[in-house]
C-alpha positions as CSV (number, residue, x, y, z in Angstrom):
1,X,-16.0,-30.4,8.4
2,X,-13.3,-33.0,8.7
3,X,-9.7,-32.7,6.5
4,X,-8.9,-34.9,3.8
5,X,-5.3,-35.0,3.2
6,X,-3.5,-33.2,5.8
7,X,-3.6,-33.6,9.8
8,X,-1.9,-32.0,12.5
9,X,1.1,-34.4,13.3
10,X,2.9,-33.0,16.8
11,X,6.7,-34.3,15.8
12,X,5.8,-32.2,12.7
13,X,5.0,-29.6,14.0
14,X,5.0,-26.8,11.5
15,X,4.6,-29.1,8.3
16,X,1.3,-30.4,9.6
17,X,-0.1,-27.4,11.2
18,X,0.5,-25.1,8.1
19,X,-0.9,-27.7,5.3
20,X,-4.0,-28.3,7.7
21,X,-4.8,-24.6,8.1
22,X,-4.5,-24.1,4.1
23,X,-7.0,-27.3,3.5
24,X,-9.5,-26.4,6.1
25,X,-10.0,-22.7,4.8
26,X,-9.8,-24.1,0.9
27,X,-12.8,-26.9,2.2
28,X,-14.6,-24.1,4.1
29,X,-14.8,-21.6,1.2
30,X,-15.5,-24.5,-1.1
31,X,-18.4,-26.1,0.6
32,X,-20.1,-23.1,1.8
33,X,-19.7,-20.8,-1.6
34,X,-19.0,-22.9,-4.2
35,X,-22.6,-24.7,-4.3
36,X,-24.2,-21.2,-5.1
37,X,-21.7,-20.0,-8.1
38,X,-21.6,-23.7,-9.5
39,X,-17.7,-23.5,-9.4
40,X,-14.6,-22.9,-7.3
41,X,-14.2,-19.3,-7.3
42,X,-11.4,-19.1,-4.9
43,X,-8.2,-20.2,-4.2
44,X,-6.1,-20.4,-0.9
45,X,-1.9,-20.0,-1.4
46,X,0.6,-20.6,0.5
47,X,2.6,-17.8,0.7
48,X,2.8,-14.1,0.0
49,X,2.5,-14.2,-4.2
50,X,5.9,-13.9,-6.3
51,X,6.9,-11.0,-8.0
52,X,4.9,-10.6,-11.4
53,X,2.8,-13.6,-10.2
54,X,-0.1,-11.5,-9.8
55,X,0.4,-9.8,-13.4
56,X,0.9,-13.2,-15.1
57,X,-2.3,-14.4,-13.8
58,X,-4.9,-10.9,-14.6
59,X,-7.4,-11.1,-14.9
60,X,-7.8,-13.3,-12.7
61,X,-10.2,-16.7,-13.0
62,X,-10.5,-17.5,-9.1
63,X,-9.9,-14.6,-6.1
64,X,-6.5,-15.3,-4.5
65,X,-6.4,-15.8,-0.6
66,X,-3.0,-16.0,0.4
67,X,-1.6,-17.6,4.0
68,X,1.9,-16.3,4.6
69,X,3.7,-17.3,8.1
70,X,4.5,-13.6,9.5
71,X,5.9,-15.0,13.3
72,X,6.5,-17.9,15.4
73,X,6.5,-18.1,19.0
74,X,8.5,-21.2,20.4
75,X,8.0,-22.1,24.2
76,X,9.1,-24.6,26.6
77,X,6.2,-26.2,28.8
78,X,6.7,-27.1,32.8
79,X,10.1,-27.0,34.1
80,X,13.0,-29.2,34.2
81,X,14.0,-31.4,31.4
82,X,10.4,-30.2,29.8
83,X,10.2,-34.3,28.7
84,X,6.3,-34.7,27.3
85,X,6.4,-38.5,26.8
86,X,8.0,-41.2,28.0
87,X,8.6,-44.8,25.6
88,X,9.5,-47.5,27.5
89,X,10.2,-50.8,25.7
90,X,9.5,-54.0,28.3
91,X,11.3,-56.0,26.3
92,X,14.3,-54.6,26.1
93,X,13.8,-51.8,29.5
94,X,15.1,-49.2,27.6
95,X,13.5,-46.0,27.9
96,X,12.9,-43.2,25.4
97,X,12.1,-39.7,26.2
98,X,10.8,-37.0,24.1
99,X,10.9,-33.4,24.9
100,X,7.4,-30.8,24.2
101,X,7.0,-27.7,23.4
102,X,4.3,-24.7,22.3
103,X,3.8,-22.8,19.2
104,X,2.4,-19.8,18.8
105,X,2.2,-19.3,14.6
106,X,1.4,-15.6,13.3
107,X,0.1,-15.8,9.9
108,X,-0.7,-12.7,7.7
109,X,-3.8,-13.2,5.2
110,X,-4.4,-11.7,2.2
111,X,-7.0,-11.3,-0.4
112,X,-6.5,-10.3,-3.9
113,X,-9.2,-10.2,-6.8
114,X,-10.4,-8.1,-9.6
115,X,-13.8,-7.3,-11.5
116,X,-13.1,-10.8,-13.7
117,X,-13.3,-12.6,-10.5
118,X,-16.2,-10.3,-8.8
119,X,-14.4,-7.5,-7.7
120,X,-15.5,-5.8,-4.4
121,X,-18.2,-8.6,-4.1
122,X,-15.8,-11.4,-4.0
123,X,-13.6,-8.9,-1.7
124,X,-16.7,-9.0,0.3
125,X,-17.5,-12.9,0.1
126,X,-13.8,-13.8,1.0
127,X,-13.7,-11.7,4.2
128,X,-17.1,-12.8,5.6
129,X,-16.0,-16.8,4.7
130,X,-12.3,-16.1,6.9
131,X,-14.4,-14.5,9.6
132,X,-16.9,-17.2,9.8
133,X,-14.1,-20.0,9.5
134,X,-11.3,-18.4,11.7
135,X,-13.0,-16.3,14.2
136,X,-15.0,-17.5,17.7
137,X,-15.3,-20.7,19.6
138,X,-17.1,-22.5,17.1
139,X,-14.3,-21.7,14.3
140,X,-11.7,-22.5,16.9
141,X,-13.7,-26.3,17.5
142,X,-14.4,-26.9,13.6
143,X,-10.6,-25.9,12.7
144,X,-9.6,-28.3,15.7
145,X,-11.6,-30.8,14.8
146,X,-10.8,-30.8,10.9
147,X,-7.1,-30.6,11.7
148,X,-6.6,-33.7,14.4
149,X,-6.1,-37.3,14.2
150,X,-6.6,-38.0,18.0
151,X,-2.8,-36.6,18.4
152,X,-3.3,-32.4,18.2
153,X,-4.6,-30.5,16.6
154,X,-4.3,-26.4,15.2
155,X,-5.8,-24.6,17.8
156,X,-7.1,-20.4,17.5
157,X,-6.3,-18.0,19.5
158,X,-6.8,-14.4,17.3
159,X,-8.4,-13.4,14.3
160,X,-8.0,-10.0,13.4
161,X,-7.5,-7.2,11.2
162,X,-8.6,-6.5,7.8
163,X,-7.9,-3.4,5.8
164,X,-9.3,-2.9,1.9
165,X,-7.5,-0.9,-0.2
166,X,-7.4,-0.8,-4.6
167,X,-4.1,-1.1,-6.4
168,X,-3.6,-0.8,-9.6
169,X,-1.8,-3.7,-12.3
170,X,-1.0,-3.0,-15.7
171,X,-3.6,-0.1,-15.0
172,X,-6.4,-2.4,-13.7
173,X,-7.9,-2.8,-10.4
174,X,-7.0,-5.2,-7.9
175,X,-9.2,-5.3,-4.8
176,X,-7.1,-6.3,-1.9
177,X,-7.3,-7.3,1.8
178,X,-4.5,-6.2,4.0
179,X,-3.1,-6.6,7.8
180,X,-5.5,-9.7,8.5
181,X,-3.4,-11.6,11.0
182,X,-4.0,-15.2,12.8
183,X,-2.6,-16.3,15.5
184,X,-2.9,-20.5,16.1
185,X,-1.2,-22.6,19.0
186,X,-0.3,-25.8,18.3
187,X,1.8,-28.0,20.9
188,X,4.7,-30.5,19.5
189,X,7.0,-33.4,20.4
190,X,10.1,-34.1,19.3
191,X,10.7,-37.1,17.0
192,X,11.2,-40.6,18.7
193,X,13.6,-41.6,16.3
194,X,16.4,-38.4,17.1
195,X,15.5,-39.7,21.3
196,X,18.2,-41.5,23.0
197,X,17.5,-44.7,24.5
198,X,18.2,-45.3,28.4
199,X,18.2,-47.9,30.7
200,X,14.8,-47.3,32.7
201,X,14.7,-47.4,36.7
202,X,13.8,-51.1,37.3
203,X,11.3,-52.2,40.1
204,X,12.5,-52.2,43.3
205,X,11.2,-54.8,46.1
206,X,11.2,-54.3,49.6
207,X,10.8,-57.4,52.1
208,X,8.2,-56.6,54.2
209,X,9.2,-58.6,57.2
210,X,12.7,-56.8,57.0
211,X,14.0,-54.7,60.3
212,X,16.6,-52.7,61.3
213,X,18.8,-53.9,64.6
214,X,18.9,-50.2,66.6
C-alpha cells in the first residue's frame, strides 16, 4: 500500500510525518473494510475532537478515529556539529551544511462511534484494523514503505494500549477507545535554504619528488 498525496519529507519533519500517518491508516481502513460494507464507514482526524463536535455530528454516519500528537522526543545524532549532509557547489566551491536530528512522535488514538455507525462492532472493526496496520514488523515495513519517497520515511517503534469504555451524549451511547498510544521515529534535516554557505577546503597537492634538507 503506497500513499497518494502525502510523503515523509526529512526538512519537514513533522508536517510530512503526521499527514503520512493520517493517509496511510485512512487507505488501510478503506481498502481492507470498505469493500465488504460497500462504503467508507470510517474516518481518521487529526486531532483530539472539539468541544460539542462530537454532539453536532450524533448520530454519527462514519466511526471517528482520531490521531492526536500527545509527545515529542527531539535528539541530536553523533557528536560534534551533528552535520547530516554536506552540499557542495563545484562551481562556485561553496559548501552548505545541514545539521540531523531524531524524532520520536507519541501519538494518542482514539475511537469514537455509536449504534448508527455499528456500535461495539465497529468498536471492534476499528481496533483490529489499527492493530493490524500499526503493530509488528510487517506494519512497521507497509507504513515505511507507504510513507517514503526514497528520502525517509515514518518508522514504528510501539503500539500499544487500548481501553473501551461507554459515554453517554445527549443520553446516547458513544462507544469509545481510550489510552491507545504510538510511538513513530522519524529522522530530519534541516532546510538547505536557512544553511549558510562556506568556502570548502580546496585540494591540496603535494610534489612527490619534494624533500626536506636535515
Amino acid at each position: 500500500m503506497k500513499n497518494v498525496n502525502y510523503f515523509y519529507n526529512p526538512e519537514f519533519w513533522l508536517e510530512t510525518s503526521t499527514r503520512a500517518l493520517e493517509e496511510y491508516i485512512q487507505r488501510g481502513f478503506d481498502e481492507m473494510i470498505a469493500p465488504s460494507l460497500g462504503d467508507h464507514f470510517f474516518e481518521v482526524m487529526l486531532g483530539y475532537p472539539e468541544a460539542g463536535l462530537i454532539n453536532r455530528l450524533m448520530p454519527f454516519r462514519r466511526t471517528l478515529v482520531h490521531i492526536e500528537i500527545d509527545d515529542i522526543d527531539n535528539r541530536l545524532l553523533g557528536f560534534g556539529d551533528n552535520i547530516g549532509r554536506d552540499n557542495y557547489d563545484a562551481n562556485t566551491g561553496l559548501l552548505q551544511l545541514q545539521e540531523a536530528g531524531e524524532h520520536r512522535i507519541d501519538f494518542d488514538i482514539g475511537v469514537w462511534t455509536d449504534d448508527a455507525a455499528g456500535g461495539t462492532t465497529a468498536r471492534l472493526r476499528a481496533y483490529q484494523m489499527l492493530n493490524i496496520l500499526l503493530q509488528g514488523a510487517m506494519a512497521t515495513r507497509s507504513l515505511f514503505d507507504a510513507s517514503t519517497n526514497g528520502d525517509g520515511g515514518v518508522e514504528i517503534i510501539e503500539f500499544q494500549g487500548g481501553r473501551f469504555i461507554v459515554e453517554r451524549v445527549n443520553d446516547l451511547p458513544v462507544y469509545r477507545i481510550v489510552a491507545c498510544t504510538l510511538t513513530v521515529r522519524v529522522f530530519s534535516r534541516s532546510p538547505l535554504v536557512i544553511s549558510p554557505q562556506e568556502p570548502a577546503i580546496q585540494e591540496i597537492l603535494i610534489r612527490q619528488n619534494l624533500t626536506i634538507t636535515p
